[in-house]
C-alpha positions in Angstrom: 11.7 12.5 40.0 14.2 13.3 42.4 11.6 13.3 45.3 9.9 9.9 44.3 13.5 8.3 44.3 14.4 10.1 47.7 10.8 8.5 49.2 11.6 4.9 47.5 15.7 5.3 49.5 13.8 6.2 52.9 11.4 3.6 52.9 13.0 0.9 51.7 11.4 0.0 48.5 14.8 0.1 47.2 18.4 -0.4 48.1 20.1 1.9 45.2 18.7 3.7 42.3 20.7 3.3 38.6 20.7 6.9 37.3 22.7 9.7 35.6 24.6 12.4 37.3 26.7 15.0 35.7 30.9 14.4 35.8 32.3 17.3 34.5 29.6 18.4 32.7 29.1 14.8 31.3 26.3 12.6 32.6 27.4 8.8 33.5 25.4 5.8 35.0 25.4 6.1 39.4 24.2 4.5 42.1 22.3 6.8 44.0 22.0 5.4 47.9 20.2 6.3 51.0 23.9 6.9 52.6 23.8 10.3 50.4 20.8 11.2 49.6 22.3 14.6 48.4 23.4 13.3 45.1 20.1 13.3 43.9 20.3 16.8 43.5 22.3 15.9 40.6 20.1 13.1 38.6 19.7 14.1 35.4 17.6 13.0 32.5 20.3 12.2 29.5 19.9 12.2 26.2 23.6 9.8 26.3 22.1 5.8 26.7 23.6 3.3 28.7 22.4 -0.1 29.6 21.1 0.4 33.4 19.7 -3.0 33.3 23.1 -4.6 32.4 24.8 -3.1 35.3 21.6 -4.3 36.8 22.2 -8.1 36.1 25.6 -7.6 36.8 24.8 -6.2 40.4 22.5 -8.8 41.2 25.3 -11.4 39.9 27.0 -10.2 43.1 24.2 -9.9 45.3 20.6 -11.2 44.4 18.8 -9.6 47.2 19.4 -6.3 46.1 16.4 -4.5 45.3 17.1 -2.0 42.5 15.4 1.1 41.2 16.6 2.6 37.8 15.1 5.4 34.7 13.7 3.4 31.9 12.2 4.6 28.7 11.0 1.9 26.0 13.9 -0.2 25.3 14.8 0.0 28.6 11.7 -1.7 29.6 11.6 -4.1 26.7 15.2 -5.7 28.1 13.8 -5.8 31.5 10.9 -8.3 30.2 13.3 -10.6 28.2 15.9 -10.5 31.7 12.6 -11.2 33.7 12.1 -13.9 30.8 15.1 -15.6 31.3 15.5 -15.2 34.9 18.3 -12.9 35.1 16.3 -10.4 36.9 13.4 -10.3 39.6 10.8 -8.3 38.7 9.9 -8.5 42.2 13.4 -6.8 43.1 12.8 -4.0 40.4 11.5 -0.2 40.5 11.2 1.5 37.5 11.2 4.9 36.6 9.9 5.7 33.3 11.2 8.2 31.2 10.3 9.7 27.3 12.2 8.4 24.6 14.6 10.9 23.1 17.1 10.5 19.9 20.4 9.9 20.9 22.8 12.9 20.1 25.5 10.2 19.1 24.2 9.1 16.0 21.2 10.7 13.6 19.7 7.1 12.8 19.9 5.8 16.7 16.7 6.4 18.0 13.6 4.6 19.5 11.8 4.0 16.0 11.7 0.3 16.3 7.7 0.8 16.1 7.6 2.7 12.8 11.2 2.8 11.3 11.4 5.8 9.0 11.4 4.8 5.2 14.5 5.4 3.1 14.2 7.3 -0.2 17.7 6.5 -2.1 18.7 3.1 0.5 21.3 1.7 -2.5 24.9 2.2 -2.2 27.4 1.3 -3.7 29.0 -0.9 -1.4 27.7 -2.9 1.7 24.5 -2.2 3.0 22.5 1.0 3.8 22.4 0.9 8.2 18.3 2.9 7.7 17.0 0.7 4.9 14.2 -1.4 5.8 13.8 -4.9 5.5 11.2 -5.0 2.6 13.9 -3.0 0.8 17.2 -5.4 1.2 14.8 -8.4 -0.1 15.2 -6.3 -3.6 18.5 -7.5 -3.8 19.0 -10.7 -5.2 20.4 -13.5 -3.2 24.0 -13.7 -4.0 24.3 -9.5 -4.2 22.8 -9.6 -0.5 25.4 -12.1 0.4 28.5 -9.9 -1.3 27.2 -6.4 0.7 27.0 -8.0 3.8 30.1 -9.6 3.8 31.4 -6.2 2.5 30.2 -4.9 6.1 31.6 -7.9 8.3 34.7 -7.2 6.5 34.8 -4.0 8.2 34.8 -5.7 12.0 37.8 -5.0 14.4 36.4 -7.4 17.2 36.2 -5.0 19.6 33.6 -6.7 21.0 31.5 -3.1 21.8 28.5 -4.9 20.5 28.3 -7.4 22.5 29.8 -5.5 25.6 27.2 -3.1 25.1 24.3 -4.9 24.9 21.8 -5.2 27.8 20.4 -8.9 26.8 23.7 -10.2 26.7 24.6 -12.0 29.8 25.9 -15.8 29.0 28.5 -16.8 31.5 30.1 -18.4 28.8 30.6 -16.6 25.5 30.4 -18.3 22.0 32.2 -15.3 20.4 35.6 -16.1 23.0 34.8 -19.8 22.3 38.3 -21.2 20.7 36.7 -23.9 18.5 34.1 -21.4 16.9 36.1 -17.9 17.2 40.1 -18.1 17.1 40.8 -16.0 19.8 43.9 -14.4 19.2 42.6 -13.9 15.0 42.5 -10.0 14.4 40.5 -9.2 12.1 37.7 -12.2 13.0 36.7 -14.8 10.5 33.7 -13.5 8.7 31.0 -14.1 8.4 31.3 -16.8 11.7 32.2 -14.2 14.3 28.8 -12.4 13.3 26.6 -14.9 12.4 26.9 -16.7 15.5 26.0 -13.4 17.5 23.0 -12.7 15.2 21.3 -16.3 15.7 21.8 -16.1 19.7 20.1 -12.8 19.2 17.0 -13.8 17.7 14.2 -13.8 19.9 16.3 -11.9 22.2 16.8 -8.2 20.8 14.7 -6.2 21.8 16.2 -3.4 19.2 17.4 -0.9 21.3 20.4 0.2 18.5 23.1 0.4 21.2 25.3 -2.3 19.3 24.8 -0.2 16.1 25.8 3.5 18.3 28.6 1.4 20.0 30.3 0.0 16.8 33.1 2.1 15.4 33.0 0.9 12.0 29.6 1.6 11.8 28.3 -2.1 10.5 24.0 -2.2 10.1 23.9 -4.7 13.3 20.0 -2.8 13.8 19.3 -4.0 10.5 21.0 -7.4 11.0 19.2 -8.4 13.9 15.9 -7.0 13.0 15.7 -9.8 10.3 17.0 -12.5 12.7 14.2 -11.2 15.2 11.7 -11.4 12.2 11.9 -14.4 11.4 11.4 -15.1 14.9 7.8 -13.7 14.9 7.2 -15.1 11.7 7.9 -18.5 12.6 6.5 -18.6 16.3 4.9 -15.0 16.3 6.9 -13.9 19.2 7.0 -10.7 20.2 10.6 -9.5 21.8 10.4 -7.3 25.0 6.6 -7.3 24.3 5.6 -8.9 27.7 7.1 -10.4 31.0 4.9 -13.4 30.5 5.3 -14.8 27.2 8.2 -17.8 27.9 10.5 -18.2 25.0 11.0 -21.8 26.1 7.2 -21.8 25.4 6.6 -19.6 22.0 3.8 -21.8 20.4 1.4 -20.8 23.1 -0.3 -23.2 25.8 -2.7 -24.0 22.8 -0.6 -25.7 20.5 0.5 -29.2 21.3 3.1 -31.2 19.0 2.5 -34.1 17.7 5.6 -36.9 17.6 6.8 -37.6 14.7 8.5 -41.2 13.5 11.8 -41.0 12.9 13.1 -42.8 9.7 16.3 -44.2 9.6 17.8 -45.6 6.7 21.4 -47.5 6.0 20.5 -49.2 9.3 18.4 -52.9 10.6 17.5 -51.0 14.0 
């Protein structure tokens, strides 16, 4: 690895390569450049996850010629189609590295299972709303129990904002959740269940279910689970497939083959 990024520095495939290296005994996101090419003795595989691909979009913010190189497992990869998607990134401008999945060593639950989540035995609690249950298994509940756990876990929010800080598809200029006349700004705790239900719906068809917002969030509220069911609706409706492909438009879900017929509209209580 360390000799494919040194080639890609020297012949200028790219400008700077998003890695880890070890600070005191800790690995953290750097930029590894052609200017000091001996820090690549210290690029490390971590089992720790940060969003590369958010300091990505955030470096070619400042400077869109950059041409980038960075480790990616799965989710990694998935984010990069959705920024490709909605043009936040260049594919053209990006080098990947790919890397195997690993469970992260910060929580038991926050891994790369998105494909086959495991099934949960007991998923019933008391209170709220089990973060591993599946989404066949919530459905049990009837509709106003569903509503009282979930509220139970917004309850729970502290708007520190580490989910959406965290998140690599989030990159509005402009955020709803610091918009005065949705979100009070200055409210602590947040008004639920706005403050999260406005995040979940500008997630669907957008996470790419990577569980960082779930590992980042200190009171330990399902988001996963939350916007699994957003994002499943999303492929139910207009079978899109998040983080799937680099091709797929989201401003084009029903396919090139579908074409929608105008409907009248009927207005009533007026002569026009």
């Amino acid at each position: 690895m360390q000799d494919t990024v040194k080639a890609w520095l020297e012949n200028g495939t790219i400008d700077v390569f998003l890695g880890y290296k070890k600070v005191d005994n800790h690995p953290l996101p750097h930029c590894f450049t052609k200017a000091r090419l001996e820090e690549l003795e210290d690029l490390v595989v971590s089992p720790d996850r940060y969003p590369l691909e958010k300091i990505a979009t955030h470096m070619t913010t400042a400077k869109p010629e950059v041409k980038i190189g960075m480790l990616a497992r799965d989710c990694t990869q998935r984010a990069l189609n959705v920024l490709y998607i909605w043009n936040q990134l260049d594919p053209e401008k990006i080098q990947t590295l790919n890397v195997n999945c690993c469970p992260s060593p910060l929580k038991e639950k926050a891994d790369c299972s998105y494909l086959r989540p495991a099934t949960v035995g007991d998923y019933k609690k008391e209170k709220g709303v089990n973060n591993a249950a599946l989404l066949e298994q919530l459905s049990e509940y009837g509709q106003e129990e569903r509503l009282g756990r979930w509220m139970y876990e917004f309850q729970k929010c502290i708007k520190c904002y580490g989910c959406r800080n965290i998140c690599p598809v989030c990159f509005c200029k402009e955020c709803s959740l610091e918009h005065e006349d949705l979100i009070k700004t200055g409210a602590l705790p947040p008004e639920i269940p706005v403050f999260h239900l406005i995040r979940a719906v500008h997630m669907a068809g957008r996470c790419i279910d990577c569980g960082l917002c779930e590992e980042a969030c200190p009171m330990d509220i399902p988001l996963r689970l939350l916007y699994r069911k957003v994002n499943d609706i999303v492929a139910q409706v207009f079978d899109y497939k998040t983080g799937t492909s680099a091709s797929q438009s989201p401003f084009n879900i029903l396919g090139d083959s579908v074409t929608l017929e105008p409907k009248p509209i009927q207005l009533t209580g007026t002569d026009s």
